[in-house]
C-alpha positions, 0 to 999 in steps of 0.5 A, spaced: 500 500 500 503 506 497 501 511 503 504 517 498 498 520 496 492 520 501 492 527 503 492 529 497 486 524 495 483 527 500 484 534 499 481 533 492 475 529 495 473 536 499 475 539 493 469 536 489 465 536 495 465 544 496 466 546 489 459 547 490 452 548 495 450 542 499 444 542 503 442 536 505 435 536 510 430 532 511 423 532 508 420 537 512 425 542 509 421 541 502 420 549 502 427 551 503 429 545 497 423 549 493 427 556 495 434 555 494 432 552 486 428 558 485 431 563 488 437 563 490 441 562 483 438 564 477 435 559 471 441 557 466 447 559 471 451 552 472 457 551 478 463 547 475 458 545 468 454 542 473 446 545 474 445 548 481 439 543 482 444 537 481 448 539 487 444 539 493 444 532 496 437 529 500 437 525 506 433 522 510 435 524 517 432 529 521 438 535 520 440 539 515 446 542 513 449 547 509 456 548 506 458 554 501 464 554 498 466 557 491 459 558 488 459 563 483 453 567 486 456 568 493 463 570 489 460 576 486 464 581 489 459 587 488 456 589 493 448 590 492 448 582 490 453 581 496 446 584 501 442 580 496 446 574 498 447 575 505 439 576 506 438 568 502 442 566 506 439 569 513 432 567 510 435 559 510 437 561 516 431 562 519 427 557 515 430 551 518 427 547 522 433 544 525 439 547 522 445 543 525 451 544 521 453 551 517 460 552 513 461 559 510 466 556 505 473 561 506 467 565 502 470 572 503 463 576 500 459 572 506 465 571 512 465 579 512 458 579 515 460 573 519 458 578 526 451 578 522 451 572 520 452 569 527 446 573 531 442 571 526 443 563 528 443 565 535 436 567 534 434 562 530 438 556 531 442 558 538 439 550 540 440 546 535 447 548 531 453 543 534 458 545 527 459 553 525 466 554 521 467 561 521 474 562 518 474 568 512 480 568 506 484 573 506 482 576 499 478 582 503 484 584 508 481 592 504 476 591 509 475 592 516 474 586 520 469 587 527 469 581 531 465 576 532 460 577 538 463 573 543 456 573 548 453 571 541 456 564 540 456 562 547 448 562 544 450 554 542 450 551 547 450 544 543 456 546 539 462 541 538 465 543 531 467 551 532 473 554 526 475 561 527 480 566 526 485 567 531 482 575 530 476 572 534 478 568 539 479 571 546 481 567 554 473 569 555 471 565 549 474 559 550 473 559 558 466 560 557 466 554 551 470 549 557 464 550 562 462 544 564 454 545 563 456 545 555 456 540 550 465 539 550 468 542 544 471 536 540 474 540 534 476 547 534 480 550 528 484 557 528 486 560 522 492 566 521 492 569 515 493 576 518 498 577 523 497 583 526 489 580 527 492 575 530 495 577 537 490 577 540 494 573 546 490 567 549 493 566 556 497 560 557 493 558 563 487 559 559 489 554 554 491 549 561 483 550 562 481 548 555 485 542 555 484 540 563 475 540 561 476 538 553 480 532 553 478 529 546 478 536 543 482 537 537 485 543 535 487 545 528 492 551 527 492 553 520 498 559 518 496 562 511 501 567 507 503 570 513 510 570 514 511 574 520 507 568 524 512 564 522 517 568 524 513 570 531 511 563 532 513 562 539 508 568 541 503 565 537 504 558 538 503 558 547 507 553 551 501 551 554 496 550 547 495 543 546 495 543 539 494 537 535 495 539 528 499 545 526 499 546 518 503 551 515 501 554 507 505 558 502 508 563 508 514 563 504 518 563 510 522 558 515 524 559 522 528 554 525 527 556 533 519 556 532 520 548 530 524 546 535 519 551 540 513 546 538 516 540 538 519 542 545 512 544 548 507 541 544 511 534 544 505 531 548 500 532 543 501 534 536 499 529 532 501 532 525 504 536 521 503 539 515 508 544 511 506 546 503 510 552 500 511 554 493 516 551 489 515 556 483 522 557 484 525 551 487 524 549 494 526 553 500 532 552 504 534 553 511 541 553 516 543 550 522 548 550 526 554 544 526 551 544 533 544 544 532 539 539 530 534 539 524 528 541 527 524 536 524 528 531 527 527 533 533 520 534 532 519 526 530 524 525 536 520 529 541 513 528 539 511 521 541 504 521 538 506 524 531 502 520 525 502 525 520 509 528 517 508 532 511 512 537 508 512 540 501 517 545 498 521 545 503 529 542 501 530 536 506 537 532 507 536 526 505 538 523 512 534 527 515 528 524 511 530 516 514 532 519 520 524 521 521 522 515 518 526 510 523 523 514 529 516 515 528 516 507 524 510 504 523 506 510 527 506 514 521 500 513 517 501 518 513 509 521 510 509 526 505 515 529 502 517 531 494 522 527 491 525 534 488 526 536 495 530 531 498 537 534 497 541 528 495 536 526 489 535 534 486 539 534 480 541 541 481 545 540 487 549 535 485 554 538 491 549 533 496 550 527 492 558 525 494 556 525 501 550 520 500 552 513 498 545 510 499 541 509 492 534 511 491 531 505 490 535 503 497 533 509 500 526 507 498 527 501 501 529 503 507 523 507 509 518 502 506 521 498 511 522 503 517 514 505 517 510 498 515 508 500 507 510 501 500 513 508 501 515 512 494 517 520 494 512 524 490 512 527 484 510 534 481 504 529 478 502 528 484 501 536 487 496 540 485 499 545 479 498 552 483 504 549 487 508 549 481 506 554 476 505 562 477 499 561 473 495 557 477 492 560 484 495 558 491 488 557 494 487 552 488 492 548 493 490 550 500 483 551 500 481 544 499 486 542 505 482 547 510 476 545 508 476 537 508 475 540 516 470 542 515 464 537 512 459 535 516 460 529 520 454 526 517 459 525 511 465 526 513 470 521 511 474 517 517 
């Protein structure tokens, strides 16, 4: 079984599944299935060749779930449609019955209304929603973000599934979502696209509590094209956040001693790790000391229960790449890395090569065996083309990583 291309499979899955609307309601919503054809995009327009009507998905339980990612009428980026999107949206809001998962999809036109979107739910679906995925894109960094209300999500009572920019999250918002007369929070992801929103610091002590009263919480830290996170990450990454999954996407920065950070205070609980930078240019490099050592060495030495090694466009010393191997063995279900990154195998540095006595083929061998399964470095045909070419957007590669969170639980795959 060749573990290369799992995540990339599953990223191209959430891909398809959020290209469009989905909206899946039991049949007391037949209303709401009526307004959404006939009103909410007009006749003859279609999403990705596909009619509108095909893409929502009918079944038999007793929830509904709306998903919106992508679709042409909440990307039009005008703002009397922008109003006129915004009421559709507010109107299936109110018209559901049992509205259980909302997702707005990265979708910046409707994510700057999140402050109004959220009091509508908490009017209408304060007891029913248990996922709300708030997270914006950075497309409209222009505007001015207001916060959401932080009294207005604490309405949900029932919510376990909550994705917020770091710009919303505060020490009263997850003390307040720790309580222990509240459904425990099992899934809370935070993206950065905007450091200068995201300083908001939460206190150590704070992140003690949520861990203490949520132990099966999982927690996602997503740093979109935000350098200076990276460079900042031992402010941004607290000693005490349990962090389980830390993504770093197109931020076209490496700091060495922000790894070693994490891999020193997140050695309990990080589980993944999940780098992607542009190879436009080739792939980063980064220094360290003769007496220094490899950061992602020492994350795989120090983090116990890491499962998930994936690293794109960053260069790799071909040791380094077995060394994480023999120390994370049959543990690691999924190990990305880019044959073009690994030093000893990149024909432009030729320099590396005398130094590396082990053949591909042994090399491949050798951490086949070391993690239990087939095991082959990826290529450029197995990543998504915006990682290569100029011409394609990043978010192309990206978005589909950062929605996959985002799915219903209905659907979501294991």
């Amino acid at each position: 079984m060749n573990i290369n291309n799992n995540s990339w499979g599953e990223a191209a899955h959430a891909k398809q599944s959020f290209t469009r609307g989905v909206v899946t309601r039991s049949q007391s919503h037949k209303q709401l299935e009526q307004h959404l054809k006939s009103n909410l995009l007009p006749r003859g327009q279609y999403i990705n060749g596909e009619d509108y009507n095909s893409s929502l998905m009918l079944t038999s339980s007793n929830e509904c779930s709306l998903n919106l990612s992508n679709i042409p009428l909440f990307n039009d980026k005008r703002t009397g449609a922008n109003l006129q999107y915004l009421n559709y949206l507010k109107r299936i809001i109110s018209t559901s019955n049992t509205l259980k998962h909302l997702s707005m999809g990265f979708l910046p036109t409707l994510t700057l209304h999140n402050n109004e979107i959220v009091k509508t739910l908490a009017c209408q679906q304060s007891n029913s929603l248990t996922s709300l995925h708030l997270s914006r894109c950075d497309e409209l960094r222009e505007f001015v973000y207001q916060p959401v209300d932080v009294q207005d999500l604490l309405t949900f009572r029932f919510l376990q599934r909550l994705s917020l920019d770091t710009a919303d999250l505060s020490d009263e918002l997850l003390v307040s979502l720790s309580e222990a007369s509240r459904v425990q929070l099992k899934l809370l992801c935070l993206s950065m696209f905007n450091h200068e929103e995201g300083v908001r610091l939460v206190h150590d002590r704070t992140w003690t509590l949520l861990h203490e009263r949520c132990p099966d919480l999982e927690l996602t830290l997503n740093i979109i094209r935000c350098p200076q996170a990276i460079r900042d990450m031992m402010t941004v990454i607290n000693h005490s956040m349990p962090l389980n999954h830390l993504r770093v996407l197109f931020c076209d920065e490496f700091y060495v001693p922000g790894f070693h950070h994490v891999a020193r205070h997140q050695a309990r609980t990080l589980r993944s790790l999940h780098i992607v930078e542009s190879m436009r240019e080739g792939p980063m490099y980064y220094d360290i000391s003769v007496d220094e050592q490899d950061p992602f060495v020492m994350m795989a030495w120090r983090c116990k229960n890491l499962t998930s090694f994936i690293v794109i466009g960053i260069a790799l010393r071909e040791h380094d790449v077995l060394a994480v191997a023999r120390l994370r063995g049959m543990q690691l279900r999924k190990f990305e890395v880019l044959e073009e990154c690994i030093t000893a195998f990149n024909q432009g540095e030729a320099e590396f090569e005398e130094d590396f006595a082990m053949s591909f083929d042994t090399f491949c061998e050798e951490i086949s065996t070391s993690i239990g399964q087939e095991w082959l470095p990826l290529t450029e045909d197995d990543i998504d083309d915006s990682i290569i070419y100029l011409d394609s957007p990043e978010s192309k590669a990206f978005l589909p990583i950062l929605l996959h969170d985002q799915q219903p639980v209905l659907t979501q795959s294991n």
